[in-house]
C-alpha positions, 0 to 999 in steps of 0.5 A: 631699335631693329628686332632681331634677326631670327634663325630658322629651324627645319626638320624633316617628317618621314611621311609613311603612306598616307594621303599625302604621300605619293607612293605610286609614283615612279620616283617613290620608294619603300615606306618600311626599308631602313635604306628609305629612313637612312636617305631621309636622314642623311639628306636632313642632316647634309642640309644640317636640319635641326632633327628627323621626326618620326609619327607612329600608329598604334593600330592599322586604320580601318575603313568600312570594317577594312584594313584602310588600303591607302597606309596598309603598309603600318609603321615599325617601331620608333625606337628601333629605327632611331636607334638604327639611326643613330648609328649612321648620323652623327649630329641629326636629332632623332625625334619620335613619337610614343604614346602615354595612355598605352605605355608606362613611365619606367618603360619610355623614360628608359627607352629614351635615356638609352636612346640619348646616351646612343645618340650622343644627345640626339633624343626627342619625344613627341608626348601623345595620347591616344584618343579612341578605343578602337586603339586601345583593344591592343593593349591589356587595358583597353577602354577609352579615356575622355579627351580631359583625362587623357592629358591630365595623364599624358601630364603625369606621365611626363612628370614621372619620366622627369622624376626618373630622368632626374633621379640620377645627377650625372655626377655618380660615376667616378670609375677611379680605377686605381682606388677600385671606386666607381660609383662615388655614392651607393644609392643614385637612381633612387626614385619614389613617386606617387601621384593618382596615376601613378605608385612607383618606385625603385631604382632607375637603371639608366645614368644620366644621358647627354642632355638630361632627358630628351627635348619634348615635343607636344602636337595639339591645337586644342586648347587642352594641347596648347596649355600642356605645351606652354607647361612642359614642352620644348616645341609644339608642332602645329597645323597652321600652315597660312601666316595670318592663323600662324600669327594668331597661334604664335601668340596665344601659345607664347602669352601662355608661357609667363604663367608657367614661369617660363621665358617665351625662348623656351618653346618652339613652334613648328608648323608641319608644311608641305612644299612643291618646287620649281623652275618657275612659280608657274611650273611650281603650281603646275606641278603642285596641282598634278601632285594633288591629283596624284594625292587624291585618286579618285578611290581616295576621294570617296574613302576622304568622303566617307569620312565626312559622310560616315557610309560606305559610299563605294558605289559613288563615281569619283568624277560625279556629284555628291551624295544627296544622302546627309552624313549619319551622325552618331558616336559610330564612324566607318573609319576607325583609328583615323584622328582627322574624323574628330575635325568633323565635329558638326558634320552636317554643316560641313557637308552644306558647306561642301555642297554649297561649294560644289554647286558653285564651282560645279565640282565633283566628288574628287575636285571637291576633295581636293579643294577642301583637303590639305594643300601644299604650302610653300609653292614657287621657285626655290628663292621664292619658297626661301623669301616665303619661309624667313617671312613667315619666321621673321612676322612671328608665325612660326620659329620654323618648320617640319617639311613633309616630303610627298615622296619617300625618300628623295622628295627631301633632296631638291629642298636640300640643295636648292632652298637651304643655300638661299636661306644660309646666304640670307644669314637665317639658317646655319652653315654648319652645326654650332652644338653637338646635343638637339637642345643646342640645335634649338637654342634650349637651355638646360632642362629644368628639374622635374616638378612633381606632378600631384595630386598624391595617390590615395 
């Protein structure tokens, strides 16, 4: 018996500025203009993608005690601009990403109710948790939380909001204007919940929204990221852009699920790629190299190397070699606010790695920077991007993707009417939206009810 055939889920990630992100060519417009997140949207949704992701930063990064001038520009807040959205869609799911370890379960659950109700059953929440105090010393309570306690937090958090999400059935409202009854019982919302993290309770003022609370979304390749996903989340975003580690990630996240009780439908994983096309996969991976130059300039390349080396390496020419210096290591890090510096976990192995490289391919610092950072994944003409997606869909690495465009806001567009024909011809992705909520969009089924999360608060 033949497996079925899957279909493909697409998504689109605003990028903001980053190194990934082109903002200097001439093609690139505003990170920050609600015009660029309306582009962006309406080209997802014209292309019927399953949602629009938005990241968020709580704090501008710093390198060498500066504003890291390659993302200065910040990032607005996630509820506005999706709530701005909501109103120029009518189908795109509308996903954002908001922290547990700096806000409270009231505050977000209410947020994201409304934000469902505004979108008609559009909300997503990318659950995270801030891992530095470099973040924290914006907010009251400050401090630092271990990588443990911070997603047993994030797993409380997510508990709560449920317990609040839940604490109105959806059948309350009765508004019989002739007998003068609109709530057909007084006390809906009512919520008491304490755990060790969190003592509240009260009245939820929000009624049910469309899909009962908004479709998760969890990004962690740790192993802490990938049980909390299996537990509770709708979707888990991944790094895993070659299909041999998407496989590979594919199965243990899936294997996790039965002891959850869970049937291995009800999570989707999402890769986050890049993409580069062409007339040709020649003129596709000629332009991909010109991209990655345009990436990393050679100010980038000594700022993405001080990362690794953790010193102020501004008087190092781009197109010479490597320090000789060895990285420091130490709890301090010139670059603050940055999660990428974690990946470094033993930097003076990394940093023989890359200079045994260097010598072998005679690279210089930039040339380096480009060999060992983030590439495109998807490169080829646009039948060969389409062949290449289903492949990786159909084997199991992955049940779709996020695209990263590496222009704002257009980089989406040549996808849209090039690739995503060719993958609806193929019978893999869909012509028109079946559903109107983002779980009907992703095949979920109704969420179920919240189980408390414990222990119980002392």
């Amino acid at each position: 018996m033949s497996k079925p055939v899957k279909q493909i889920h697409l998504a689109a990630h605003f990028p903001g500025v980053n190194n990934t992100t082109v903002w200097s060519d001439p093609a690139a417009g505003s990170q920050i203009d609600f015009s660029s997140f309306v582009h962006l949207a309406r080209t997802a949704e014209r292309a019927k993608f399953d949602f629009l992701f938005l990241a968020e930063g709580l704090r501008l990064r710093e390198q060498n005690g500066e504003i890291y001038d390659l993302d200065v520009v910040g990032r607005p807040d996630t509820f506005t601009v999706l709530a701005a959205l909501a109103a120029v869609t009518d189908r795109l799911g509308l996903a954002g990403t908001v922290n547990t370890t700096f806000n409270e379960p009231y505050e977000v659950a209410r947020q994201f109710a409304s934000l469902d109700h505004l979108s008609a059953g559009r909300a997503a929440w990318n659950v995270v948790t801030s891992w530095d105090a470099f973040t924290g010393e914006n907010f009251r309570r400050g401090g630092f939380l271990a990588q443990e306690d911070r997603y047993e937090r994030a797993r409380q958090f997510l508990a709560a909001a449920g317990v609040l999400f839940d604490s109105w059935r959806g059948d309350e409202i009765v508004a019989d204007r002739e007998n003068g009854v609109f709530l057909r019982e007084p006390n809906p919302g009512r919520f008491d919940h304490r755990v060790s993290q969190f003592d509240i309770s009260g009245r939820f003022n929000v009624p049910r929204s469309p899909q009962g609370r908004p479709v998760v979304f969890q990004a962690g390749d740790s192993e802490e990221g990938r049980e909390f996903a299996a537990s509770a989340a709708d979707a888990i975003f991944t790094r895993h852009g070659t299909p041999e580690a998407g496989r590979a990630f594919y199965a243990d996240v899936k294997a996790r699920l039965a002891r959850h009780g869970r049937s291995r439908d009800e999570l989707k994983i999402l890769p986050g790629v890049t993409f580069v096309l062409g007339d040709t996969d020649a003129e596709a991976r000629e332009k991909a190299a010109l991209i990655r130059r345009q990436q990393v300039s050679g100010q980038t390349a000594i700022r993405l190397l001080e990362q690794l080396w953790n010193r102020d390496l501004g008087g190092y020419d781009p197109d010479g070699p490597l320090p000789e210096v060895d990285p420091l290591v130490g709890e301090h890090t010139v670059a603050q606010g940055r999660a990428s510096v974690r990946m470094h976990r033993d930097p003076l192995a990394t940093a023989a790695e890359w200079r045994a490289l260097a010598e072998a391919k005679n690279l210089s610092i930039r040339e380096l920077v480009i060999e060992v950072t983030g590439r495109q994944t998807f490169i080829g003409t646009p039948a060969a991007v389409a062949e290449a997606l289903n492949e990786s869909v159909q084997t199991d690495a992955a049940d779709g993707f996020i695209l990263v465009p590496h222009l704002t806001p257009g980089g989406l567009d040549e996808f849209a009417d090039t690739v995503v024909p060719l993958l609806q011809e193929r019978g893999v992705f869909r012509t028109e939206y079946a559903g109107e909520t983002l779980r009907d969009h992703l095949g979920l089924g109704a969420p179920r009810p919240t189980v408390p999360a414990g222990p119980a608060a002392p």
